[in-house]
C-alpha positions in Angstrom: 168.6 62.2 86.3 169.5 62.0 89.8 171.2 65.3 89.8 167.7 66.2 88.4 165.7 65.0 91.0 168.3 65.9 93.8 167.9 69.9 92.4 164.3 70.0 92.2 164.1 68.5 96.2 166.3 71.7 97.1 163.8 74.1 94.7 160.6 72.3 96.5 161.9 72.0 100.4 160.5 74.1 103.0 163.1 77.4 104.0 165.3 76.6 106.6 165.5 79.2 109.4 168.5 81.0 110.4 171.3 78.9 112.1 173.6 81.8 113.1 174.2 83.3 116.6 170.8 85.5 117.7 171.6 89.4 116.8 170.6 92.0 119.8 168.8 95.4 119.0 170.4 97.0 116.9 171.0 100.8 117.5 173.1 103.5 116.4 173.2 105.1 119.9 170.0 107.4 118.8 166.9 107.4 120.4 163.6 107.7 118.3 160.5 109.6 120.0 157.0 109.9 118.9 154.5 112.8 119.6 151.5 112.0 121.5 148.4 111.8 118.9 146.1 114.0 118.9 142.6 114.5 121.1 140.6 114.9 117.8 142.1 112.5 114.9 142.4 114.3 111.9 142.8 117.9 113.5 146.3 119.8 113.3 148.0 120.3 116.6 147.9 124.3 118.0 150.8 125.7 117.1 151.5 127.4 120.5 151.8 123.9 122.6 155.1 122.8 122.6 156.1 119.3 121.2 158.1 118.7 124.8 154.9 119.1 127.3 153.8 116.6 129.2 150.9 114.9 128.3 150.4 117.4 125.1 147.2 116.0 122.9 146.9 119.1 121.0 143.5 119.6 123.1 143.0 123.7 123.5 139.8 124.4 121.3 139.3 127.3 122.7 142.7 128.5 122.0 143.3 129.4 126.1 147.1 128.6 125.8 148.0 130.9 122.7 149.6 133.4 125.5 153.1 131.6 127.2 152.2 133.4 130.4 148.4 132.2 130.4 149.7 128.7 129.1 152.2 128.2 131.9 149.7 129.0 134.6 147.4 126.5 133.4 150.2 123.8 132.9 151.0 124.6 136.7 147.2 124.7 137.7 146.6 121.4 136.1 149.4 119.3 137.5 148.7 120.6 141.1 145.1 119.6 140.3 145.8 116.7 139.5 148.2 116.1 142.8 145.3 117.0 144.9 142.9 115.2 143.0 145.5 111.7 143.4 145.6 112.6 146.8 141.6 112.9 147.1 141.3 109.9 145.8 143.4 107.6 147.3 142.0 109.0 151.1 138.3 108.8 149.1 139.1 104.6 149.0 141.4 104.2 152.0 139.0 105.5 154.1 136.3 103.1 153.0 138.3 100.3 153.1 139.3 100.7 156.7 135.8 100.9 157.8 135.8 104.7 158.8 132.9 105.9 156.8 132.5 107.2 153.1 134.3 110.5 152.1 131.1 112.1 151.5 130.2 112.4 155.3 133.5 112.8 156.6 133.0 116.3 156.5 129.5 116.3 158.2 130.7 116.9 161.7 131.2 120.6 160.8 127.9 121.0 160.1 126.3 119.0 162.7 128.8 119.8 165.2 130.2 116.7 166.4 134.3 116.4 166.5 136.9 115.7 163.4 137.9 112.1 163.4 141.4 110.4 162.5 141.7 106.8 161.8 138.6 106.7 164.3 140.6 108.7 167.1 138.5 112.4 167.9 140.5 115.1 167.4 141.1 117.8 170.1 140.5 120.7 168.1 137.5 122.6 167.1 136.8 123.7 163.5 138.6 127.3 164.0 141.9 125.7 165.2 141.7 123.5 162.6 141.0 126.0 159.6 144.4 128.5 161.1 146.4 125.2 161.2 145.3 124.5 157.7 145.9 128.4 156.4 149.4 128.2 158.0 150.5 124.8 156.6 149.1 125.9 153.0 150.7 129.8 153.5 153.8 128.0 154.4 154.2 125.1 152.0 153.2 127.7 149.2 155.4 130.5 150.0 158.3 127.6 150.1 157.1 126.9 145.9 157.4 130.6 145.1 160.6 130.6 146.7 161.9 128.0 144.3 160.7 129.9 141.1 156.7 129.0 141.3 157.4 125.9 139.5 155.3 123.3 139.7 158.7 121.0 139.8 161.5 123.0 142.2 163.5 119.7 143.1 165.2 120.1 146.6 163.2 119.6 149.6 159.9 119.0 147.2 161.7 116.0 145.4 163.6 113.5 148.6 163.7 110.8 146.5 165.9 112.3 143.7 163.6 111.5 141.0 164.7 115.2 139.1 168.3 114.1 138.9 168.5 111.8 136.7 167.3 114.3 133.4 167.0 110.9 131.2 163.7 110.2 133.3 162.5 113.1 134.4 160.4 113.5 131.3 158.5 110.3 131.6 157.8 110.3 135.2 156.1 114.0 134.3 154.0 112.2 131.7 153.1 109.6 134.0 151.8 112.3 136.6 149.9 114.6 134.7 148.0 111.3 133.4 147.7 109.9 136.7 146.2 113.3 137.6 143.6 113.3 135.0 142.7 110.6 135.8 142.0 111.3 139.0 140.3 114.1 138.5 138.0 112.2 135.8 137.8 109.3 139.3 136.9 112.0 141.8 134.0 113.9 139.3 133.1 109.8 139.0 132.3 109.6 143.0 130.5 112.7 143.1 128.3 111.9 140.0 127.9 108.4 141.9 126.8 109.5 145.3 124.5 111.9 144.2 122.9 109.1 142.0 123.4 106.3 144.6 124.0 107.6 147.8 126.7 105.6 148.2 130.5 105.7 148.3 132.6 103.9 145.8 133.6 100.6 147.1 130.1 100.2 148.6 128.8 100.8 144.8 131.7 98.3 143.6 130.7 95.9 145.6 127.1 95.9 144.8 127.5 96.2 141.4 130.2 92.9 141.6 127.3 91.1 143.2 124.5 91.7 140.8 126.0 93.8 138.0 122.7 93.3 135.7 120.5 94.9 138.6 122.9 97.3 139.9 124.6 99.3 137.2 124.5 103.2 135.8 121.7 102.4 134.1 119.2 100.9 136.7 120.4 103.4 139.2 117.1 105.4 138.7 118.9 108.7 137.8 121.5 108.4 135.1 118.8 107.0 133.0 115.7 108.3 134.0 113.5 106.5 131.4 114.6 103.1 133.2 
């Protein structure tokens, strides 16, 4: 009877966990990687984009990429896009920030013709000078690019930090760009949408929308929702 009772208390007790020594990941020394989904669930991926680019959703409705030639000169148009557009950005905000203005007007004082401003310190050159400074930086930095192939990633003098040597990385930081490019470039279409609604930059928008975000928001802005 007691052997009984003692079996049926083993039967009936809660499971004891594990008491062994903790097992690490286990691997056998390959690496599994996923595609990226695609932009419309449901819809097969074009043929013609290739599995290993960056930031590949599948997204080319209108079938722009079928040629290689036309699909590597957009691949190379949209991640120097999106450099310009982080660049944009980030001197859109600093700039506002620091008190100097909003980026919108920044450009005024060609039109009005007052003198280009750095960091709040005039400039000594007129619009002309500054336009042949600008061709010649641009001619030279761009000539230097078709040198190295007319890649959009040449390595060498374009890459100081070493980020392209180490191959085991190099595709994930290129994924990281071209998504911190769109969104950028999503940001920057944001703050022109914005000002011409607001008249306002966007931290001045930010910060009035933080202080009363049920009375200042896209939708009481007068434009974006016209009805309102």
């Amino acid at each position: 009877m007691a052997l009984s009772m003692r079996t049926l208390s083993a039967r009936t007790a809660a499971p004891r966990g594990f008491s062994g020594r903790r097992v690490a990941a286990v691997s056998n020394g390959s690496r599994v990687t996923m595609k990226a989904g695609n932009w419309l669930p449901g819809s097969d991926a074009p043929a013609w984009l290739p599995d290993d680019l960056p930031g590949n959703y599948g997204f080319d409705p209108l079938s722009l990429g079928k040629e290689p030639a036309s699909l590597k000169r957009f691949t190379e148009s949209e991640v120097i896009h999106g450099r310009w557009a982080m660049l944009g950005v980030a001197g859109s905000l600093a700039v506002e920030l620091l008190g100097y203005g909003n980026w919108y007007d920044a450009p005024l004082w060609a039109v009005n013709g007052g003198k280009a401003t750095w960091f709040g310190i005039e400039v000594p050159f007129d619009l002309n000078a500054l336009l042949a400074f600008e061709f010649v930086a641009m001619a030279a930095a761009e000539g230097q690019r078709g040198d190295a192939g007319g890649v959009v990633y040449p390595g060498g003098a374009f890459d100081p930090l070493g980020f392209a040597k180490d191959s085991s990385k190099s595709g994930e930081l290129k994924l990281k760009e071209i998504k911190n490019g769109r969104l950028a470039m999503v940001a920057f279409l944001g703050f022109v949408a914005q000002h011409a609604a607001t008249g306002k930059g966007p931290i001045a928008a930010l910060g009035e929308h933080l202080a009363n975000p049920w009375g200042a928001n896209f939708a009481t802005n007068g434009i974006s929702v016209p009805f309102f």
